[in-house]
N, C-alpha and C positions, 0 to 999 in steps of 0.2 A: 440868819444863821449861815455861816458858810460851812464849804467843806472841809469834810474830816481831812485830814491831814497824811499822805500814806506814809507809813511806818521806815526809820530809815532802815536802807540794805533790803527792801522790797520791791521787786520790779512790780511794776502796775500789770495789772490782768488786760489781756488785747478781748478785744469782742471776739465771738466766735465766728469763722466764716462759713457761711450758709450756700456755696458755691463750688462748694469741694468735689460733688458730685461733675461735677465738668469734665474733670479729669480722668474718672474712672471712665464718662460715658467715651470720649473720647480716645481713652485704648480699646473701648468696645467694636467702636464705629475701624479704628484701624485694624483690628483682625479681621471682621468682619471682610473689609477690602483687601486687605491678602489671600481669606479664603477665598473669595470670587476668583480673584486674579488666578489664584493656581487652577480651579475649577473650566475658568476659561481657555488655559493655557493648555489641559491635559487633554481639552476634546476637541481641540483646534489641531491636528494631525496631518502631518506632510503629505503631500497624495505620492510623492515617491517612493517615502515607508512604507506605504501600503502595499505598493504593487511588490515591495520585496518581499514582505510577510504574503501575501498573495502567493507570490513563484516556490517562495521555500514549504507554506502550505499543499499544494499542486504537488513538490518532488517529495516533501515527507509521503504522500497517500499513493506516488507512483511506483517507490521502492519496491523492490525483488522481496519476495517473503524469504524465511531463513532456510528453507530449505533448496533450493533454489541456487546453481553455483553464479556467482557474481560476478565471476576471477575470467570469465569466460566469454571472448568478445563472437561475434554473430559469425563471424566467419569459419568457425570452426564447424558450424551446425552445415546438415545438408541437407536441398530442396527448400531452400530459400523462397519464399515468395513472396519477399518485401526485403528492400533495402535492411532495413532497419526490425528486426520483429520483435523486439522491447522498446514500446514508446519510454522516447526521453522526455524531459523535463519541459516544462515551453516558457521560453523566455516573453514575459507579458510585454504591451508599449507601456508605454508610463503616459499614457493620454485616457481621459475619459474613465477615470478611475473610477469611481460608481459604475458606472453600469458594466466596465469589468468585473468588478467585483461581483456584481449581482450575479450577472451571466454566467462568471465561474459557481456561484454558490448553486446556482438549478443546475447546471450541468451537472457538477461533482453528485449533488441530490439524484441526479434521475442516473447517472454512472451506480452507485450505491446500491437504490433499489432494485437494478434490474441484474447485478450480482447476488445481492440477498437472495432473489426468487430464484436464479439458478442453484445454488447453494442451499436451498432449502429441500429442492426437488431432488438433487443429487447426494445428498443426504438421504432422504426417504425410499430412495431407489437401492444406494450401497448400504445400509444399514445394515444388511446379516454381515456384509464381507467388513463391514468397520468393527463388529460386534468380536470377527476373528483375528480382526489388525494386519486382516490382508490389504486396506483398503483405508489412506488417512485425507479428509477433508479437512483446508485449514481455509477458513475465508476471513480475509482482511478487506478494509473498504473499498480500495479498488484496484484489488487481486486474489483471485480465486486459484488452488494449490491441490490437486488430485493426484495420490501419489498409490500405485497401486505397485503391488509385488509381481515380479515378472513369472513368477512360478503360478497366477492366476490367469496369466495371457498366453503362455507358451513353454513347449517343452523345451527343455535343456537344450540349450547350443543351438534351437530354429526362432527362424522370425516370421514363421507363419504361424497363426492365430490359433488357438483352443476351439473347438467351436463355440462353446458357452462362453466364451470371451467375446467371438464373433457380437453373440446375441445384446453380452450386456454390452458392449463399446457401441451400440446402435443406439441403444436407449440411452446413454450418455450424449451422442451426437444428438439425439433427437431435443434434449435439455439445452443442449448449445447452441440451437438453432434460432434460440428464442432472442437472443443477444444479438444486438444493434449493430450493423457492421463495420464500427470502429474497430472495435473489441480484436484483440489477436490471441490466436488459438498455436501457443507454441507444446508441442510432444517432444521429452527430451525422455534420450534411451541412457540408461548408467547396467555397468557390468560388475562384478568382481574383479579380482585381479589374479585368479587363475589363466593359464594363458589358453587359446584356443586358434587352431589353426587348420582350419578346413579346408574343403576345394572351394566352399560357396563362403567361407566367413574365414578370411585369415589372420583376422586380429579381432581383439574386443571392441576396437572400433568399425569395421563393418559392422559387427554384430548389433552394439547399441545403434547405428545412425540404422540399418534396416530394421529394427525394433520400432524407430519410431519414426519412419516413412510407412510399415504398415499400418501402424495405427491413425496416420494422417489420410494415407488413404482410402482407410474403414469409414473416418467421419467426412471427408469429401464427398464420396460414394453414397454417406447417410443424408448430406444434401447441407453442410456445412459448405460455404462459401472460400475457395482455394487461396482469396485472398488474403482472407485471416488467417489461413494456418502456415507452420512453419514444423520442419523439423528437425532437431540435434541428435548428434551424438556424441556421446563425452566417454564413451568407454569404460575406462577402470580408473579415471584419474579425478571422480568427486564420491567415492564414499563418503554416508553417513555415519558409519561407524567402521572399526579399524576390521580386515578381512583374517584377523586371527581364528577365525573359529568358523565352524560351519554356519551357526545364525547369523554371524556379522554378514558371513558371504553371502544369505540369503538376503539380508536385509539392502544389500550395497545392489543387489540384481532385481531393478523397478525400473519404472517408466513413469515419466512426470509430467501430468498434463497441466501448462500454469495459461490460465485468461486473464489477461491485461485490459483494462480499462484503457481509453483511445483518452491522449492529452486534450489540455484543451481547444487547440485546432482543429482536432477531428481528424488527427494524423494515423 
């Protein structure tokens, strides 16, 4: 018997193919190898990128807090006791990037910690005078911002001390004392901008720069180390708010004690 015959104008039916799966494994197996490849490409990392994200890391955490004038290079300050009394940035090698990195990450850690514990204490200490907003503590990671109103430390127009000012600026140095001698202890004096002209203070700038030489020389005295501290004065020319009104002027007449964290040199 032979075969049937196919029909005309009918194409013959092909076998099926049973290999088709090949194909699909095939684009499996090629993502599959793209995803490695990007996988190994993103954690494979320049060691020069590092050290930059490193340095920019380092200056974001050394910045000036906001209250703190910026605009204002060291020279204008008086009773300098360092070159330089706001550590700058530190420019990393770009060698041995590991254990740069590591060594900055315990330093920045133990930098950190031993601001938190001052700032905890001095908190606990100003808490009634914060309570009246005579007294504002701002701590960021590694900078600490003690801004206290100068109508708590002294009478009108003198830069000699309250006694009760005396007492608490001791127990502030006593807190400061605990910090590692990188650390810089800058006291900056700010005025209003009424004018004032004495025999002993003939501008606002004597006034703020003796404002805050005695206060440098309160915590000296309290056993604060002469090489951390530094003292400004900036006058009438960094109000925080405008000297229209009697509060702004009380608010513009303060004394600002800011502690800097030592780069990572140990500068």
């Amino acid at each position: 018997m032979g075969h049937a015959a196919t029909p005309p104008g009918k194409k013959p039916e092909k076998a099926p193919n049973h290999e088709r799966w090949v194909i699909s494994y095939a684009d499996l197996l090629t993502l599959l190898l793209a995803t490695f490849v990007v996988l190994y490409a993103s954690s494979t990392r320049d060691k020069h990128k590092m050290d930059e994200e490193a340095a920019s890391f380092v200056k974001a955490f050394h910045g000036s807090p906001p209250s703190v004038a910026t605009t204002h290079s060291a020279s204008r300050g008086v009773m300098q006791h360092q070159p330089s009394p706001v550590p700058k940035p530190v420019e990393l090698p770009t060698t041995s990037t590991g254990k740069i990195s590591r060594s900055m990450a315990h330093q920045l850690n133990e930098e950190m910690l031993s601001l938190q514990k001052v700032a905890a204490q001095l908190n606990a200490l100003l808490h009634p005078m914060i309570e009246k907003h005579e007294v504002t503590v701002v701590s960021q990671p590694l900078t600490l911002t003690i801004q206290l109103d100068a109508s708590v430390l002294f009478p009108s127009g003198e830069a000699a001390l309250k006694p009760p000012a005396v007492v608490l600026l001791k127990q502030v140095a006593a807190s400061l004392i605990n910090l590692p001698p990188p650390f810089t202890i800058i006291v900056q004096g700010f005025t209003d901008d009424q004018p004032i002209a004495t025999a002993q203070f003939p501008s606002n700038w004597s006034l703020s720069a003796a404002r805050a030489v005695t206060v440098v020389g309160l915590f000296a005295a309290g056993g604060v180390p002469g090489g951390q501290l530094a003292a400004e004065g900036f006058g009438e020319f960094s109000p925080v708010v405008p000297n229209s009104s009697a509060e702004g002027r009380a608010a513009n007449r303060r004394v600002v004690v800011v502690v800097h964290a030592p780069d990572l040199a140990g500068k």
